[in-house]
N, C-alpha and C positions, 0 to 999 in steps of 0.2 A: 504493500500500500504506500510506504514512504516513497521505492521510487518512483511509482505512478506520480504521487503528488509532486516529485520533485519534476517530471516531467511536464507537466501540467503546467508548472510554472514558467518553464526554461523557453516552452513554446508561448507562453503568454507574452513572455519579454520581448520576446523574437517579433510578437504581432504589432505590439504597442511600443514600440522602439522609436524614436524619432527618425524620419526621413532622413534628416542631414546631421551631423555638428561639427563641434569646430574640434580640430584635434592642436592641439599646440607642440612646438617643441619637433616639428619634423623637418627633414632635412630642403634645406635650399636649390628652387629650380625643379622639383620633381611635383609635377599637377597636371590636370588634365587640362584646360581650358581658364581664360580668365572672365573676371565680369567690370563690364565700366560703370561704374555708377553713376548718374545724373543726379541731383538732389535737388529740386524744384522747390528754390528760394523763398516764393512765397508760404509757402506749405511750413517750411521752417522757423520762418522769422513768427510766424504764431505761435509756437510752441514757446515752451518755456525758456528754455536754452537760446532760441532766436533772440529772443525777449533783452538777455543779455548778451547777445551778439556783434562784433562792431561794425566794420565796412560793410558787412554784406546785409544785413537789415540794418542800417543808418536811413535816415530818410531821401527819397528821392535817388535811393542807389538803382534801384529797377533792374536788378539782378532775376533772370530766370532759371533755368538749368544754367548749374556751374560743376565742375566736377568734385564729387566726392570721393572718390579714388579707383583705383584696377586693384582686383584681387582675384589669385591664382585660386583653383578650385577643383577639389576632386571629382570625379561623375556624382559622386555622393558625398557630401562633406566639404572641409576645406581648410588648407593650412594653416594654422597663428603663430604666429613669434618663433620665427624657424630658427634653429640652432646655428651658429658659426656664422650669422653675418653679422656686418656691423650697426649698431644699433644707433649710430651718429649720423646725421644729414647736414653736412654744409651748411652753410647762410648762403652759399654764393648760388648752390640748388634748388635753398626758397624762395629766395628770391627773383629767381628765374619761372618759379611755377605760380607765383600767385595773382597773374595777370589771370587764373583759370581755376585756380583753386583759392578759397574764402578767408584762409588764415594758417600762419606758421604754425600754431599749436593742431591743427587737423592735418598738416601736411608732416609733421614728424610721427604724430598718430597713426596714420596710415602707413609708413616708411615699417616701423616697429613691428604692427602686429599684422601687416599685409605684402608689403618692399618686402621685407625680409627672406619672403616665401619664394620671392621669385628668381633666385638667382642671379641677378645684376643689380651692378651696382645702384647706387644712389639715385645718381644722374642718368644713370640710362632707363632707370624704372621711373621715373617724372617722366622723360623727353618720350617715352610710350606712352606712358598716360596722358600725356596732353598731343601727343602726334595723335592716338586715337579717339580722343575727344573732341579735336577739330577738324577728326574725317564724316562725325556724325554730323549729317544737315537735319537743325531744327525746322520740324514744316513753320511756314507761316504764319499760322494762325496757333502758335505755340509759344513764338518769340515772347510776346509783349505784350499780350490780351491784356486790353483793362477793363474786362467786366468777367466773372468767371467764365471761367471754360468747360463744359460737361459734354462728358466722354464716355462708352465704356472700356473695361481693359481692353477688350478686344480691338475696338476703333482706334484706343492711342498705337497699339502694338500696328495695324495694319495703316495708319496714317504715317509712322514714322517707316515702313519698308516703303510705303510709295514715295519717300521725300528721297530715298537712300538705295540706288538702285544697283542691285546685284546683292538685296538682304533680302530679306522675306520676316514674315513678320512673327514667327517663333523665332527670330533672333532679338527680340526686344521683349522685356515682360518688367510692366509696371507694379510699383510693390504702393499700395493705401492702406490706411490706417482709419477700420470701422467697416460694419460688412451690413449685408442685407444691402436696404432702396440705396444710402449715397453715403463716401468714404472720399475723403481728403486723398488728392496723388502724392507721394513723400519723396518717388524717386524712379526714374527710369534706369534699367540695364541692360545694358547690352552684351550681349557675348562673342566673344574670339578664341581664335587657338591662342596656343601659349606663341605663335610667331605674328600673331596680330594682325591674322585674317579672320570674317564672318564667320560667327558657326552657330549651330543653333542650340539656346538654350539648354539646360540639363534640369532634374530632377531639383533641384536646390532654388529654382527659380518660379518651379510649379508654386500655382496658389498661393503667390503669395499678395493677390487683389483679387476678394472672392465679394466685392460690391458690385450692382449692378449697373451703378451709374457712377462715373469718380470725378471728381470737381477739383480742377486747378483754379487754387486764388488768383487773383490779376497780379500783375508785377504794380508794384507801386515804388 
C-alpha cells in the first residue's frame, strides 16, 4: 500500500508541475532560443514601481515599447545567473544602450540574471539586444496612440507579423496582466534562435495573455 501511495504521489507531481522555471546557476551560452522583451511604457509607468520611475514615466517622455531585455531560454524553462561570467557591465556599455533601454539599474539587472546566460560578453549581449530591437517594426497604430488601444492577443501577435515581414505571428506572444473581458498589455516578445534569426515561440510563452480583449494605455 505505501508504494502505491508513494506512486500516487510521484505521478501527481509529474501532472501538476509547473510548465517552465527558472533554473539558476547553469553554464554560459548553452539554451535553446532567446526572447526580446518589449515593455509597453504606458502599462508601467501605472504601476507602482513606474510610479517611482524617472526618465521613462517623467512627464511628457511618450515613451512606448522600449526594451526590457533578451533572455536565453530553454524549450522548457530558462537560465539565471549562469556561473563563470562576469557579473560587471561597463559604464561605457550603459551608456551606449540607454538611448533603448529605461535605466542603468535595469540594464545591469538584466546583464546579471539574463547576459550572463548567454555566453558573450557584455557588449556584444546589449549590441544584440538593441540590433534586434531595432529590426522589430512597431505597426503604426502602436507607436503613439493617444487614446487607448484594444486588441486581442491574437490581433496584436498577427498585426505585428504583418508590420515585420518574413515573421508570422507565433513569433510574437503578448504577456497582460488580469484575465477574462479586458487585461492591461505589460509587454510584447519576440522570439529568435540563439544566432538572432525568427523563430517561433516555445512552450514558456504559451498563455501567458489568456484576456479576451487587452488595452494598451496611450503614450503620454
Amino acid at each position: 500500500m505505501k508504494q502505491i501511495i508513494a506512486l500516487m504521489l510521484t505521478v501527481a507531481g509529474l501532472l501538476f508541475a509547473p510548465a517552465a522555471s527558472e533554473a539558476r546557476g547553469e553554464r554560459p551560452g548553452l539554451f535553446d532560443y532567446y526572447v526580446l522583451s518589449l515593455s509597453w511604457s504606458p502599462s508601467f509607468c501605472l504601476s507602482k514601481a513606474g510610479k517611482r520611475a524617472g526618465r521613462q514615466c517623467a512627464p511628457g517622455a511618450r515613451k512606448g515599447f522600449v526594451l526590457h531585455g533578451l533572455w536565453p531560454q530553454f524549450k522548457r524553462g530558462w537560465p539565471s545567473q549562469c556561473r563563470g561570467a562576469k557579473r560587471f557591465v561597463p559604464d561605457a556599455v550603459i551608456r551606449d544602450v540607454l538611448d533603448v533601454m529605461p535605466g542603468k539599474g535595469l540594464v545591469i539587472h538584466e546583464w546579471r540574471k539574463h547576459g550572463t546566460c548567454s555566453g558573450l560578453s557584455a557588449r556584444a549581449y546589449f549590441g544584440l539586444a538593441e540590433k534586434l530591437f531595432r529590426k522589430i517594426a512597431i505597426p503604426k497604430a502602436y507607436r503613439q496612440p493617444a487614446a487607448p488601444l484594444v486588441r486581442s492577443p491574437r490581433q496584436i501577435a498577427q498585426d505585428f507579423a504583418r508590420a515585420n515581414p518574413g515573421m508570422t505571428a507565433d513569433m510574437f506572444a503578448p504577456v497582460c496582466r488580469g484575465r477574462g473581458g479586458r487585461a492591461r498589455l505589460v509587454e510584447l516578445r519576440v522570439c529568435f534562435t540563439p544566432t538572432g534569426h525568427p523563430s517561433r515561440c516555445g512552450v514558456n510563452e504559451r498563455g501567458q495573455c489568456r484576456a479576451r480583449q487587452v488595452v494598451l494605455p496611450p503614450v503620454r
